[in-house]
Phi, psi and omega in degrees: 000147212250123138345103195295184158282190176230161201245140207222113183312128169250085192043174213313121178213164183245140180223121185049245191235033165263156157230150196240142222207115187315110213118336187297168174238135165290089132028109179294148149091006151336275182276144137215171184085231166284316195281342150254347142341290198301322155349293205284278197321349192250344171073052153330281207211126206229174187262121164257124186244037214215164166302343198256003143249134180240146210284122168270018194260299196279315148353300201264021178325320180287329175266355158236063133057035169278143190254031180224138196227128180237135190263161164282155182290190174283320192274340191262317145342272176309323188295346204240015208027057181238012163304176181247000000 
């Protein structure tokens, strides 16, 4: 199963009684639908879909309750001290 992208703030919004901070990654399954659509259209928000930003939502899956999951690399492991 293919991953969505991840959605990345084009300045500053508020969503309910958040406010996302231009640069920020949206929270997954935030936006969906119409409402992300309209997003996407107004240039919102934009899809990053590439390697060279990676979802800290899905890295950090247990604590922030993303149900899409990423692993760290062998190198970003030994570099953070998370080997075992």
């Amino acid at each position: 199963m293919k991953m969505k992208p991840t959605l990345v703030l084009n300045g500053h919004h508020e969503l309910g009684a958040v406010t996302y901070h231009h640069g920020e990654e949206m929270p997954p399954d935030q936006l969906s639908g119409e409402l992300l659509d309209w997003w996407l259209e107004h240039g919102w928000i934009r899809e990053h879909d590439s390697s060279e930003r990676r979802s800290l939502h899905r890295l950090f899956s247990p604590f922030s309750g993303c149900s899409e999951t990423e692993n760290f690399s062998a190198k970003e492991r030994a570099v953070f001290g998370l080997d075992e």
